[in-house]
C-alpha positions in Angstrom: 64.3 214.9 -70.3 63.1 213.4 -73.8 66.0 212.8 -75.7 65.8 213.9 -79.4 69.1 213.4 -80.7 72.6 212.5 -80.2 75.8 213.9 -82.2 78.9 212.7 -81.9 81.7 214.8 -83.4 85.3 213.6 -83.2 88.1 216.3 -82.6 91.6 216.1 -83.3 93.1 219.5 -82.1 97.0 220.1 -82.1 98.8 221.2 -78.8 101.0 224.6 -78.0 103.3 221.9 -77.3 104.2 218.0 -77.3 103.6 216.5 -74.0 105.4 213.4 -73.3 104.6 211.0 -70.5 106.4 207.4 -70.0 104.0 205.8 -72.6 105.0 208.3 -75.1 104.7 211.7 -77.4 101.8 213.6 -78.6 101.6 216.8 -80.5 97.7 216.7 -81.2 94.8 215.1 -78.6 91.6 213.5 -80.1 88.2 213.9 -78.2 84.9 213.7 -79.0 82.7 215.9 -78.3 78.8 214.8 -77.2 76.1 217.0 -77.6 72.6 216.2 -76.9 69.4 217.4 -77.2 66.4 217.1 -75.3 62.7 219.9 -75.1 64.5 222.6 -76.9 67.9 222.8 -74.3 70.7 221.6 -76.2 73.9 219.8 -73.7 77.1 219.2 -74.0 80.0 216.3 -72.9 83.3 215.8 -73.3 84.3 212.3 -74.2 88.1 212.6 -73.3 89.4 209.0 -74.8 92.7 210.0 -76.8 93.7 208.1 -80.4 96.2 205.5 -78.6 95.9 203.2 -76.0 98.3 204.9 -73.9 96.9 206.2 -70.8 93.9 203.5 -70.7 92.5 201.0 -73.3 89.8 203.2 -74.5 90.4 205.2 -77.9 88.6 207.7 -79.6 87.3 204.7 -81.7 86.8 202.4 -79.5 84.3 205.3 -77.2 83.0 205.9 -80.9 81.5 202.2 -81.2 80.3 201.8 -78.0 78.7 205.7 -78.2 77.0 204.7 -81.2 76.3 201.1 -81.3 75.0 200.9 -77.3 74.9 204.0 -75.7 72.8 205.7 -78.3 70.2 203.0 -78.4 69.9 202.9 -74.9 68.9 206.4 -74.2 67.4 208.1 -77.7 63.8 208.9 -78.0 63.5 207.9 -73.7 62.6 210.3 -70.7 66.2 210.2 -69.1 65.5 211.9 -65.5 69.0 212.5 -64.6 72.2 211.4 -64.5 71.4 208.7 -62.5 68.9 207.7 -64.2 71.1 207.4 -67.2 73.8 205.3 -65.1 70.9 202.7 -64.5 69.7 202.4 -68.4 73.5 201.7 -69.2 74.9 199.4 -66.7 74.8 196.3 -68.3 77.4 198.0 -70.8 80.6 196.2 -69.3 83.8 199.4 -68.5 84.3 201.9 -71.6 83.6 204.6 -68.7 85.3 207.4 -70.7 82.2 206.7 -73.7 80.2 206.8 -70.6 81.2 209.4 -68.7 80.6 212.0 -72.1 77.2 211.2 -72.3 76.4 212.1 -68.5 78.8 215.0 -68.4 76.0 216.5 -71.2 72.8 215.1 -69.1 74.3 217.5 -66.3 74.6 220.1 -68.6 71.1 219.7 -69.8 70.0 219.1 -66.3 72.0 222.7 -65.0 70.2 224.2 -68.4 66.5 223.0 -67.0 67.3 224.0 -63.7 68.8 227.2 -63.8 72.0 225.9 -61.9 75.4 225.4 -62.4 77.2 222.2 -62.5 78.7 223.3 -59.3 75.8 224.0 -57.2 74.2 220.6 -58.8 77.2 218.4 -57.7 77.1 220.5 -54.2 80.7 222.7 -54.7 81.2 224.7 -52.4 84.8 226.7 -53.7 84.0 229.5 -56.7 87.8 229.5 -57.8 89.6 226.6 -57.3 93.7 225.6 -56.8 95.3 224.3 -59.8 98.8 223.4 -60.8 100.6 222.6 -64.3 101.6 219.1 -65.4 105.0 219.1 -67.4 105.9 216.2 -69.3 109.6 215.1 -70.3 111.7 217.4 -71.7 115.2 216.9 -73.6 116.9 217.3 -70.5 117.2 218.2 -67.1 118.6 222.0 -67.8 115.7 222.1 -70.0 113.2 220.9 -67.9 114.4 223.5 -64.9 113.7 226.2 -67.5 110.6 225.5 -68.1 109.4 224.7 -64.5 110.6 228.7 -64.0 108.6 229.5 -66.8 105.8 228.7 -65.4 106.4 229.8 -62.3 107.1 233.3 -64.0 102.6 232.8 -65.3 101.6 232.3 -61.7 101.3 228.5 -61.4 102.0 226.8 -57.8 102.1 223.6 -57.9 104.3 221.7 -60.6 104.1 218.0 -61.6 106.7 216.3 -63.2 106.4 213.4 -65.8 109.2 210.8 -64.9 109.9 207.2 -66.2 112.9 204.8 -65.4 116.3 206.5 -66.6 114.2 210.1 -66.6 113.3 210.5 -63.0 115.9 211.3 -60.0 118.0 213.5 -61.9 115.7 215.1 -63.6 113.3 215.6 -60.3 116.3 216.6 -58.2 117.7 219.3 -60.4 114.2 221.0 -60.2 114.2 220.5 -56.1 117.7 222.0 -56.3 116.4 225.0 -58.3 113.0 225.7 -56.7 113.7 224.6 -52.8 110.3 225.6 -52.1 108.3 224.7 -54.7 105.0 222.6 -54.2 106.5 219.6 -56.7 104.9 216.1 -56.9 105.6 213.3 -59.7 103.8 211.1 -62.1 105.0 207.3 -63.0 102.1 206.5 -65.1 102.7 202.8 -64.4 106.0 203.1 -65.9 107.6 201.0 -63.0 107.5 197.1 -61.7 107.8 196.7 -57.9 111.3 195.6 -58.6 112.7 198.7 -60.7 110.5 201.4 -58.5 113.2 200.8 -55.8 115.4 203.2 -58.2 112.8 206.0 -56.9 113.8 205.6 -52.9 115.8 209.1 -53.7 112.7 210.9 -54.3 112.0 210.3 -50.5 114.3 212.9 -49.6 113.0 215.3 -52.1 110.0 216.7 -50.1 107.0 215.8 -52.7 103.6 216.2 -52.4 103.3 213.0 -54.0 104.8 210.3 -56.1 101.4 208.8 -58.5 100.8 205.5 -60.2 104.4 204.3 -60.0 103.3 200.7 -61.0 100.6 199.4 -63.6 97.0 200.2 -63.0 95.8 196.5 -61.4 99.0 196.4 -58.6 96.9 197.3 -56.3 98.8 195.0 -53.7 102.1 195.3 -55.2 101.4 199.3 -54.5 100.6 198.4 -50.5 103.9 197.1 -50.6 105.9 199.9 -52.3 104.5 202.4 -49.8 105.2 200.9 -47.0 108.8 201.4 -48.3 108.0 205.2 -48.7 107.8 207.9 -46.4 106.3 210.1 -49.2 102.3 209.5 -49.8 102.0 207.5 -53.0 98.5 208.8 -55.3 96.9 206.3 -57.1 95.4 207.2 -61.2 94.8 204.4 -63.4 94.1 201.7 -60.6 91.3 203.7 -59.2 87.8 203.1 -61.4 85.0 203.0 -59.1 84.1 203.9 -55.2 84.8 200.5 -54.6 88.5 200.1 -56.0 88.9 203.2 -54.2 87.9 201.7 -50.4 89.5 198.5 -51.3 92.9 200.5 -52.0 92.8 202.3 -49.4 91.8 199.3 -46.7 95.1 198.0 -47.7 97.2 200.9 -47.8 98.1 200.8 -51.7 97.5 204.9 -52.0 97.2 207.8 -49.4 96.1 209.9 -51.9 93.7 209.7 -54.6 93.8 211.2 -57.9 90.2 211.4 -59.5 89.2 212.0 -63.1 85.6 211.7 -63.8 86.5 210.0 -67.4 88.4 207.5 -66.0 86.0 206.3 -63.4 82.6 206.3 -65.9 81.5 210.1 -65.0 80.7 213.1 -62.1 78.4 210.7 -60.4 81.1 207.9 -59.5 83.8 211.0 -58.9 81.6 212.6 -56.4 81.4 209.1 -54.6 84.8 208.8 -55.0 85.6 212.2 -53.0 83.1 211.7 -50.6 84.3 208.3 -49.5 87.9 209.9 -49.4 86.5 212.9 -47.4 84.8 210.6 -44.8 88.0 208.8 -44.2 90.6 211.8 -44.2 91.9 210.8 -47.2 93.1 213.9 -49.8 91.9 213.8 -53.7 92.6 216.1 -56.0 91.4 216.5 -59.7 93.5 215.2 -62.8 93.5 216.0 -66.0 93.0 214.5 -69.7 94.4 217.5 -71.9 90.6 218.9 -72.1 88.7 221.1 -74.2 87.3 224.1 -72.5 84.1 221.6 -72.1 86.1 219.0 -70.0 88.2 221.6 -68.3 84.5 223.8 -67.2 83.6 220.0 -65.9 86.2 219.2 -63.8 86.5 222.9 -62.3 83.2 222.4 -61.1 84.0 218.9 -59.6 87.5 220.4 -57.8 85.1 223.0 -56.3 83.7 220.6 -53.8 85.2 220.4 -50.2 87.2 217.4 -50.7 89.6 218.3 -52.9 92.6 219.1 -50.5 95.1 219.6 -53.3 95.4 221.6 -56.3 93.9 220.0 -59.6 95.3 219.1 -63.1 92.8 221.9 -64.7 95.5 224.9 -65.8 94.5 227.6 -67.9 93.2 227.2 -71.7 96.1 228.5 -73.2 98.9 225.8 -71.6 97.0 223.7 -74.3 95.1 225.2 -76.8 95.7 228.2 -78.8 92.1 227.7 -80.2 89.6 226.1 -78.6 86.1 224.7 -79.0 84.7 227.2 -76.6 84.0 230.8 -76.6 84.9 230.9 -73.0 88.6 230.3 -72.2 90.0 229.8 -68.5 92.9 232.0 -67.1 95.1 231.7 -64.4 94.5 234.0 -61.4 97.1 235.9 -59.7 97.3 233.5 -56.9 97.3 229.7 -58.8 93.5 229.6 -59.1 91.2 229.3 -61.7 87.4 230.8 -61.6 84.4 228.2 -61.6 81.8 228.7 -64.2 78.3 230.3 -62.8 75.8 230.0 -65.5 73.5 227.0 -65.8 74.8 223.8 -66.1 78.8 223.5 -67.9 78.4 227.3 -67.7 80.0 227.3 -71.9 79.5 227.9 -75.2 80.1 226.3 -78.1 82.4 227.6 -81.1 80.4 226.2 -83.9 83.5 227.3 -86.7 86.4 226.0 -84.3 84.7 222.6 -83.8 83.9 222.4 -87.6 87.6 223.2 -88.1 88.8 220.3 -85.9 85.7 218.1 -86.7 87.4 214.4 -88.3 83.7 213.4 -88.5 80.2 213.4 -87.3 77.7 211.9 -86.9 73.3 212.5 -85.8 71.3 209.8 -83.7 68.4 209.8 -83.8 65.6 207.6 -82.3 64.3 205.4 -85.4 
């Protein structure tokens, strides 16, 4: 695949609601979207680094520079076979896997697009609707936050996860246990916890999660072997896992017993389909997070969840928990029974709105080779 050109466009689109995690507020998300061109197909990626360093140290400018300034260069006017291929040509580029991971997601787009397949039969999923839940980040209170959990409930969803954060997580998780008995309910620390403060979460033991994720910061790896050995209740690792081989090495010492697995975060599809089949040969769960995606991430990682690994349900939800517009014609609903449909056509299996990403377009820019 000769590639012709290379656009960047960076999105800013604003939210149907804030979402607030333990590193703080947001009422708009920033992306950028990737499209490439190569022998007349045209594919698309999903670069899902947000304005702030919140979540991870990548930004929206940051991935811009190193799109631009190395990426680009390494891959415009060349025959890039595949994704692998492209993984090769820009290894010596040291982490920025979300900048990365954009660029591939469109190779495997382009690639579907040459080969008449979807993403999902390329990456070898087997599922063609898979289980999803809703994330739900702090709300004003803990009446509030039950409220809202039964809200959506009321649209179908099955599996709720809560944001907590020292001061914001017993109470608040308890009064939704107390309220929904039965409820498939698992938390999220984002790192918000030190070994010593995380003993405040012991409670939580008793609660019946699925899962309590990334309670401590992203490189406690050993610090995380010792918190669950305290805990009955699996503990899912997020931040800390960024390759196959963090993911083995957490798991030979017992930091996780579940694995949460965003192809952003871990530099694209290829290293999360390593990731799921090292989990899978071990017995270990994974289930697919989410980054607040456009329908281009959110077709992406829908095809990923559809492969036989993924035990739990995903991070994906339906368009319109985000986006009341979005940058694709295609929008994803939820199904009667807390599923959401797989794309079919060739490669992402969407197309682009031209007029909505022109309306949340910041700025753009066309590589081309020189």
């Amino acid at each position: 695949m000769k590639i012709t050109s290379l656009t960047l466009t960076h999105l800013r689109m604003p939210l149907v609601s804030h979402f607030e995690t333990s590193f703080g507020r947001i009422y708009d998300r920033d992306s950028i979207l990737v499209t490439i061109r190569s022998e007349g197909l045209t594919g698309y990626g999903e670069c899902v680094a947000d304005r702030d360093p919140g979540y991870a140290y990548e930004t929206s400018g940051t991935a811009w520079h190193i799109l631009k300034d190395f990426i680009a260069p390494a891959i415009l006017g060349q025959d890039v076979a595949d994704p692998a291929d492209f993984r090769r040509r820009v290894h010596h580029i040291k982490g920025h896997p979300m900048a990365k991971a954009g660029v591939e997601m469109a190779l495997w787009d382009l690639l579907g697009k040459r080969q008449g397949k979807s993403l999902r039969e390329l990456l070898g999923g087997q599922r063609h609707k898979v289980d999803v839940g809703v994330s739900i980040g702090l709300q004003e209170s803990p009446e509030t936050l039950v409220g809202t959990v039964g809200e959506y409930l009321a649209q179908g969803y099955g599996r709720i996860k809560l944001k907590i954060k020292p001061g914001r997580d017993v109470g608040d998780v308890s009064a939704v246990r107390r309220a929904f008995p039965d409820l498939k309910l698992q938390v999220d620390a984002n790192s918000a916890y030190t070994l010593a403060t995380a003993a405040a979460l012991q409670p939580l033991d008793d609660l019946n999660l699925l899962l309590i994720e990334q309670p401590l910061a992203e490189d406690d790896l050993w610090d995380h072997h010792t918190l669950q050995k305290q805990f009955r209740t699996p503990l899912c690792l997020d931040e800390s896992i960024i390759s196959a081989r963090h993911t083995r090495q957490a798991l030979e010492m017992d930091a996780c017993r579940i694995i949460n697995i965003k192809a952003g975060r871990v530099g694209g599809l290829s290293e999360a389909v390593a990731i799921h089949d090292l989990c899978r040969e071990r017995g270990v769960p994974v289930w697919c997070g989410g980054m607040l995606e456009t329908g281009v991430g959110r077709a992406s990682n829908l095809a990923l969840a559809s492969l036989p690994g993924f035990a739990l349900p995903g991070d994906i939800s339906a368009s319109d928990r985000y986006y009341e517009q979005d940058i694709t014609n295609e929008r994803f609903t939820l199904n009667p029974d807390s599923t959401i449909d797989v794309p079919t056509a060739p490669g992402l299996g969407v197309t682009i709105d031209a007029a909505a990403v022109e309306h949340f377009a910041l700025a753009e820019i066309v590589l081309k080779p020189e």
